[in-house]
C-alpha positions in Angstrom: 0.0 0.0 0.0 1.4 3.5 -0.8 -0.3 7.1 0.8 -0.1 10.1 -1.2 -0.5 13.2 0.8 -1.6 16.6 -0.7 0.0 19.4 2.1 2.9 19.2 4.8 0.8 21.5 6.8 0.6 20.2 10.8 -1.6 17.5 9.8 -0.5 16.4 6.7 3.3 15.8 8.4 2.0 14.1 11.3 0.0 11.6 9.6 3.1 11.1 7.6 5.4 10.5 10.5 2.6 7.9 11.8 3.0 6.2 8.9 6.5 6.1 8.9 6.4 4.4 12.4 4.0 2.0 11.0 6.0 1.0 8.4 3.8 2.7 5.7 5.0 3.7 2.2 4.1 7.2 1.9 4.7 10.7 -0.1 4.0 14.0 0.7 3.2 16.8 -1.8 3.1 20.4 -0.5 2.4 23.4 -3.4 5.0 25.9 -1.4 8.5 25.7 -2.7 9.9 25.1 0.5 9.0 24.8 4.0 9.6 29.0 4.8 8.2 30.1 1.6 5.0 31.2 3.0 3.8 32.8 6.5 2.5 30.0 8.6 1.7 32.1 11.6 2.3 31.8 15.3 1.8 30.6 18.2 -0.7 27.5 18.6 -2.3 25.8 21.7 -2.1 22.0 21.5 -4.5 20.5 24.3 -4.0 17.1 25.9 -5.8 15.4 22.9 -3.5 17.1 20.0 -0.5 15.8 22.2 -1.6 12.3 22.6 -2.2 12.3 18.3 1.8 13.3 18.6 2.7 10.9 20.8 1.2 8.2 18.9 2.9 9.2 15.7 6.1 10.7 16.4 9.2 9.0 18.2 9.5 9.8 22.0 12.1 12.1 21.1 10.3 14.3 18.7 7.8 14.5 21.4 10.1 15.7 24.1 11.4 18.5 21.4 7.7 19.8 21.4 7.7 20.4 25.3 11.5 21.6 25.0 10.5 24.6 22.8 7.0 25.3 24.0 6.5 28.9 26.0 6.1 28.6 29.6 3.2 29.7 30.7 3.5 31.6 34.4 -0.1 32.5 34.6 -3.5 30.7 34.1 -4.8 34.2 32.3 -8.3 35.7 32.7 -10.8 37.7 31.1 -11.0 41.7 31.2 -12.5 45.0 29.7 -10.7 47.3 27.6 -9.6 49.1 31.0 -8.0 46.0 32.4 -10.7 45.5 34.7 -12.1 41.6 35.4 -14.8 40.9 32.9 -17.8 38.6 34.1 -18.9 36.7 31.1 -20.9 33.7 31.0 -18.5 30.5 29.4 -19.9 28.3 26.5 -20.1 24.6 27.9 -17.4 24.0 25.2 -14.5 25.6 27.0 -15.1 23.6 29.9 -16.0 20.6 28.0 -13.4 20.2 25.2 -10.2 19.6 26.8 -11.4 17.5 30.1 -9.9 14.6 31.5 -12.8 12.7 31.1 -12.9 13.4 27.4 -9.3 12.5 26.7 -10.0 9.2 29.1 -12.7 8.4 26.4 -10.6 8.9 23.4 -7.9 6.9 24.8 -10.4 3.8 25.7 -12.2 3.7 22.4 -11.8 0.7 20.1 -12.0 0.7 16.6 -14.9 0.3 15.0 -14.2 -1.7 12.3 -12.1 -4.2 14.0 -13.4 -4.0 17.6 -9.9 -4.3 18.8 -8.6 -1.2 21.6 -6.6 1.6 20.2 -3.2 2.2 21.3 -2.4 5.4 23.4 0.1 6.9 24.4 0.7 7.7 28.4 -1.1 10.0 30.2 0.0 13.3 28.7 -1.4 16.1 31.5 -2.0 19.7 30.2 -1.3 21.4 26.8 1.8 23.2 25.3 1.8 26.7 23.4 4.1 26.0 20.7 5.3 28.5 17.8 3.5 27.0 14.9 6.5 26.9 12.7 9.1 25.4 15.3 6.0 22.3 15.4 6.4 22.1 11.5 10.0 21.6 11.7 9.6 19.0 13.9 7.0 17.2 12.2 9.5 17.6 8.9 12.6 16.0 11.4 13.1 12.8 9.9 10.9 12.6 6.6 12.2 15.5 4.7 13.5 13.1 2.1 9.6 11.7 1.7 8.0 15.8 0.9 8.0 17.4 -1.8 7.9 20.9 -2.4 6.8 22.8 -5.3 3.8 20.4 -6.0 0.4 21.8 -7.3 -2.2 19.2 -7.0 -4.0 19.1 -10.4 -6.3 16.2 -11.0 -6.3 12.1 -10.2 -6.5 9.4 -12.4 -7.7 6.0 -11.7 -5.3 2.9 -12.9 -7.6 -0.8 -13.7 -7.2 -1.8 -10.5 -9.1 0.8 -8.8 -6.0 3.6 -7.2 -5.8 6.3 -7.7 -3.1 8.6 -8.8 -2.0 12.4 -7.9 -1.0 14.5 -11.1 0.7 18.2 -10.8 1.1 20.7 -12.7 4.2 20.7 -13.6 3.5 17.5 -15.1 4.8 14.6 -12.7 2.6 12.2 -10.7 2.7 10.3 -7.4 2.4 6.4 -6.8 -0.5 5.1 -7.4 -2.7 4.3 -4.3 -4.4 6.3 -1.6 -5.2 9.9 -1.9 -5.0 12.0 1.2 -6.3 15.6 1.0 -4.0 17.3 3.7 -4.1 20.8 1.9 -6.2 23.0 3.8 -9.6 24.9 3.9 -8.4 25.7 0.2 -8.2 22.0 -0.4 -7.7 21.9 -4.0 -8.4 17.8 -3.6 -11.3 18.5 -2.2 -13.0 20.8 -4.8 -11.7 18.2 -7.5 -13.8 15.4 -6.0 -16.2 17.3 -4.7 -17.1 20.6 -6.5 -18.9 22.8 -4.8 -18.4 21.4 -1.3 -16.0 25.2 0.0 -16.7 26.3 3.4 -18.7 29.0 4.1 -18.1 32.4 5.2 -19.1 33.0 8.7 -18.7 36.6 7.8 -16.1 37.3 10.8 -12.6 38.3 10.6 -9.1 37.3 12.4 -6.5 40.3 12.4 -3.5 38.9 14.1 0.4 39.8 15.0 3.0 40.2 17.4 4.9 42.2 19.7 8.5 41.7 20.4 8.5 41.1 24.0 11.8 42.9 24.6 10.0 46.3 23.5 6.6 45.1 25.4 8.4 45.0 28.9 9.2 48.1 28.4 5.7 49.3 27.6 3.9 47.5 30.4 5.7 47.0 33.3 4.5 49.6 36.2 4.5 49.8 39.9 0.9 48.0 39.8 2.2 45.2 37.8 0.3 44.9 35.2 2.3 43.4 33.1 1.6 39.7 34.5 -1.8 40.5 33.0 0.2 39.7 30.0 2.0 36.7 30.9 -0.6 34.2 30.7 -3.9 33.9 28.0 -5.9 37.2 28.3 -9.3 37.4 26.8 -10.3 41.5 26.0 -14.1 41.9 25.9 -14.7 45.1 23.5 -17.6 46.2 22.0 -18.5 43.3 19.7 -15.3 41.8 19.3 -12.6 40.2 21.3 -8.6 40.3 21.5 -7.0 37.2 22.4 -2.9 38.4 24.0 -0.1 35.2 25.5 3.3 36.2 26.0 5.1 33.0 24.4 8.3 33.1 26.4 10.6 30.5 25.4 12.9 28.0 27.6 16.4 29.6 27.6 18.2 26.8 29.7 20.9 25.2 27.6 18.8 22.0 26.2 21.9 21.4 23.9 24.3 20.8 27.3 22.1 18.2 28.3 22.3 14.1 26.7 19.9 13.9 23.9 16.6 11.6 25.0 16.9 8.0 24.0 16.8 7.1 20.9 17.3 10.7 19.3 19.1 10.8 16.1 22.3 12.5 16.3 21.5 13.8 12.7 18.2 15.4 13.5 16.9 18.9 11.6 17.5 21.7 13.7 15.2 24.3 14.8 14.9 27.8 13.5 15.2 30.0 16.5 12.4 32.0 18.0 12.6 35.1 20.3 10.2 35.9 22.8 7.1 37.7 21.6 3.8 38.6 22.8 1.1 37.0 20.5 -2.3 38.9 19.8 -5.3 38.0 17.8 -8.5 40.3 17.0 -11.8 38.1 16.3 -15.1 39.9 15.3 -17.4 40.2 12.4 -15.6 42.0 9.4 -17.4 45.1 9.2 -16.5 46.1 12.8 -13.1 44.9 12.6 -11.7 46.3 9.1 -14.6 49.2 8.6 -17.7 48.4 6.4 -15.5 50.0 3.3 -12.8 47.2 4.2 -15.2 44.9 4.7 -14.1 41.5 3.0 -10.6 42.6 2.6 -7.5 41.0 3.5 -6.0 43.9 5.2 -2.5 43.8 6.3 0.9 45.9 7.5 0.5 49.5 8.7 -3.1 49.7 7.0 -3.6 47.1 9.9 -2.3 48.6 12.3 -3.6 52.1 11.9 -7.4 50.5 12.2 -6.3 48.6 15.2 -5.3 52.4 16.7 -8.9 53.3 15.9 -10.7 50.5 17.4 -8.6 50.5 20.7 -8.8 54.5 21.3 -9.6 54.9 25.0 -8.4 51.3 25.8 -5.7 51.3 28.9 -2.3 52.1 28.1 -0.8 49.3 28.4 -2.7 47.7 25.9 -2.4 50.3 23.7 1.1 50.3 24.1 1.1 46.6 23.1 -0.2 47.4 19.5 1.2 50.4 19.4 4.7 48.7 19.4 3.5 45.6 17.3 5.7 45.1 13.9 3.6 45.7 10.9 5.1 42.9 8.8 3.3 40.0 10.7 0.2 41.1 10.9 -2.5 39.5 9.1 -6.2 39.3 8.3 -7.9 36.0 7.9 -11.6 35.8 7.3 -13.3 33.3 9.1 -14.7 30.1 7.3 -16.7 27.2 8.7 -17.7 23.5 7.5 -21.3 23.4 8.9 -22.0 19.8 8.8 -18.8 17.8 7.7 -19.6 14.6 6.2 -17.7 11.6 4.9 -16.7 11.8 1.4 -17.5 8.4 0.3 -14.9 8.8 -2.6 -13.1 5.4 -3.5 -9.4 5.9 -2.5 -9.6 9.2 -1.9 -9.7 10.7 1.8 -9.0 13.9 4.0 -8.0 15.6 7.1 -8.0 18.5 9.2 -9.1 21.8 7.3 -9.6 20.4 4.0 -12.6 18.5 5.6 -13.7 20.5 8.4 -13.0 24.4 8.8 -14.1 25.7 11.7 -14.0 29.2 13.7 -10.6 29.2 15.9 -12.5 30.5 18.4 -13.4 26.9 20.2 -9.6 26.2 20.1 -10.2 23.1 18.3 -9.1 23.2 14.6 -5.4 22.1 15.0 -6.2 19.7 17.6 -8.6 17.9 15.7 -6.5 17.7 12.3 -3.8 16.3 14.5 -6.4 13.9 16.2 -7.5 12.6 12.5 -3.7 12.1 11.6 -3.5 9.6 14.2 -6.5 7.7 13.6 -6.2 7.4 10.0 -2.6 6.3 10.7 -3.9 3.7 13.1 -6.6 2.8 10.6 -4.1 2.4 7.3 -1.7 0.4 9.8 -5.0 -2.5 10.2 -5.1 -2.4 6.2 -1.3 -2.3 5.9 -1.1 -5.4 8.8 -4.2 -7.1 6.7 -6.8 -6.9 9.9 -9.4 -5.5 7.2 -9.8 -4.0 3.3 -9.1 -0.3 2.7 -12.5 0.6 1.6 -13.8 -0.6 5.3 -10.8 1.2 6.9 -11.5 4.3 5.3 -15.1 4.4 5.9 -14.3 3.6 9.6 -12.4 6.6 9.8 -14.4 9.0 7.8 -17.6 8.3 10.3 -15.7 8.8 13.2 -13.4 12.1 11.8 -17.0 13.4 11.0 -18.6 12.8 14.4 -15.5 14.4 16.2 -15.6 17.2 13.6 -19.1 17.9 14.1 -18.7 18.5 17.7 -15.7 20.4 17.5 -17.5 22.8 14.8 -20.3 23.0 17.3 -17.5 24.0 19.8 -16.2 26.1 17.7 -19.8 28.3 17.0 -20.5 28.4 20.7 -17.3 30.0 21.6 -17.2 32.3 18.6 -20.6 33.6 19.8 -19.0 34.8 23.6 -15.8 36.4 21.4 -18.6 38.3 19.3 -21.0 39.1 22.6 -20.0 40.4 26.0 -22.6 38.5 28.4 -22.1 39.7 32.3 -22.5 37.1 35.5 -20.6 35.8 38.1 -16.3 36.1 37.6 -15.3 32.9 35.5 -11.9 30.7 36.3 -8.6 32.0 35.3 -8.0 28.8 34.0 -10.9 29.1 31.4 -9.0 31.7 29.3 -6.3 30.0 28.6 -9.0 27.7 26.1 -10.5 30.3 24.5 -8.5 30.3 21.4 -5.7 28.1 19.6 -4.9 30.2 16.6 
């Protein structure tokens, strides 16, 4: 059996890497012409269910390089008003609900549905990591880089007579003919091949997001009150129809390299690009609020950015003014906000998908990574029954496509329920520090 995967996004590489540990002849074909050739954003929350999907298909030392370079988090975070004052909101089940130990028990206990027999796990992981998104790609790359390739726009598939399919580009090659995997995103240009007409909707809200070197930020918000460990864990900012998500992502500095590599680490693995210390900050709200019914629908970027973002935080406290104020215009971004209302399995002989290209959803629940990296792992335990000869492909791939789709359609629910507070301050009783830090993964 040989996988052909469309995108080396996060989980496009990690169902690769599951493969690899399951002995599974694979490719990967990404459209970028190299793994920095685009913006790939920043930081990203991986809950306890995204790090047992890593555990299961990356070696114990790729693992331990994920908590190595994740921020520390020093505060639990909470929610406030534009002044900095606590802000009483009533919390969506969902960000109680999603990341529980109860729920990650029940993943970890399920059996597969095809073959009845118990999944394996990996041990108990407690917690979730903020990683910076690129330092998890490289990762995911350690190891396989000689399996992607780069420079690969998906085109069309063929069928060969005895019923695989195969991946042809546009510059004219193919893959191996087999399984199709459609890793590529909410873009997924798989997806509208085999299924025209199937692109997620518009929700008709906006993401502008950026950063602020941290090194400029102390200087900004540190004050005989203290407020800058406001800034050191998640902080949730209820405006006026919108929200602002800030985490400082401070970074380990303790000399990792001093120390003996975990077992079984290869002495020749990728390094890692560094990453300074930054405060991270996201804006989520419907577009005409955010970017100005003329900008409405636009992808607005740089100092055009920026200078709305001084509009729509006049009169906010000075520290967080500050914080934008000193942000760098080059990464920030504007991302509209798309959403899979009711994903459902394709039902596409030899052709399958994952993570964004199946089910979009709002960032808001804090779900979207997680649950690609959640399918990765299934699908990888799935094609490792085919592979081992427990049961026939078509019956593994409709295994997994029921169950993606159920977990997907619960994650989108999620999703709606916490873009909903973002979009509405609701006042009652103060909520846990600790629910902040789940409010968003983006």
């Amino acid at each position: 059996m040989h996988v052909t995967i469309i995108g080396a996004g996060l989980g496009g590489l990690c169902l690769a890497q599951g493969l690899r540990r399951a002995g599974v002849a694979f490719d990967v074909y990404e459209r970028d012409t190299a793994p920095e050739a685009r913006f790939q954003g920043y930081r990203l929350r991986i809950d306890a269910d995204g790090l047992d999907a890593l555990a299961q298909c990356l070696p114990a030392a790729h693992v331990e390089r994920v908590r190595e370079r994740a921020a520390v988090a020093r505060t639990g975070g909470r929610f406030v008003t534009p002044q900095l004052a606590n802000a009483d909101v009533i919390l969506p089940p969902s960000w109680h609900d999603a990341h529980t130990d109860e729920s990650v028990t029940e993943h970890r206990r399920r059996t597969c549905p095809a073959t009845g027999h118990p999944e394996p796990h990996a041990p108990d992981i407690p917690g979730d990591v903020s990683v910076h998104r690129q330092t998890l790609r490289e990762i995911l790359l350690d190891g396989i880089r000689d399996r992607v390739h780069f420079g690969k726009s998906f085109a069309r598939t063929t069928t060969t007579d005895d019923g695989r399919r195969v991946a042809h580009f546009e510059d004219g090659s193919h893959g191996a003919p087999g399984l199709i995997v459609a890793a590529d995103g909410t873009h997924s240009r798989v997806r509208e091949y085999v299924l025209p007409g199937m692109t997620p909707r518009d929700t008709g809200d906006v993401c502008i997001y950026g950063l602020t070197p941290l090194s400029t930020a102390l200087l900004v918000l540190m004050d005989a009150h203290g407020e800058a460990a406001t800034m050191e864990g998640s902080t949730v900012v209820f405006a006026d129809g919108f929200a602002v998500i800030v985490q400082a992502m401070l970074f380990r500095r303790a000399p990792a390299a001093n120390r003996p590599p975990p077992e079984g680490t290869d002495p020749a693995r990728m390094p890692l690009s560094p990453v300074a210390d930054y405060l991270y900050w996201a804006f989520i709200g419907p577009s005409h609020r955010l970017l100005g019914t003329r900008h409405a629908g636009t992808e607005m970027s740089g100092a055009a950015a920026l200078a709305r973002i001084e509009t729509l935080t006049q009169g906010w406290h000075p520290h967080l003014g500050s914080l934008f104020a000193h942000a760098v215009p080059e990464t920030i971004r504007t991302m509209p906000v798309r959403s899979t209302t009711s994903p459902l399995p394709w039902q596409i002989d030899n052709v399958t998908g994952l993570g964004d290209a199946v089910h979009t959803m709002s960032p808001a629940g804090g779900l979207g990574a997680n649950t690609a990296l959640r399918d990765a792992a299934r699908l990888a335990y799935h094609l490792q029954s085919v592979a081992r000869g427990h049961l026939p492909l078509p019956q593994a791939i409709a295994a997994y496509e029921r169950d993606m789709c159920e977990r997907a359609r619960e994650a989108v629910r999620l999703a709606d329920a916490g873009a909903a507070l973002l979009a509405a301050r609701r006042h009652t009783s103060p909520p846990s520090s600790r629910s902040a830090s789940d409010a968003m993964h983006l």
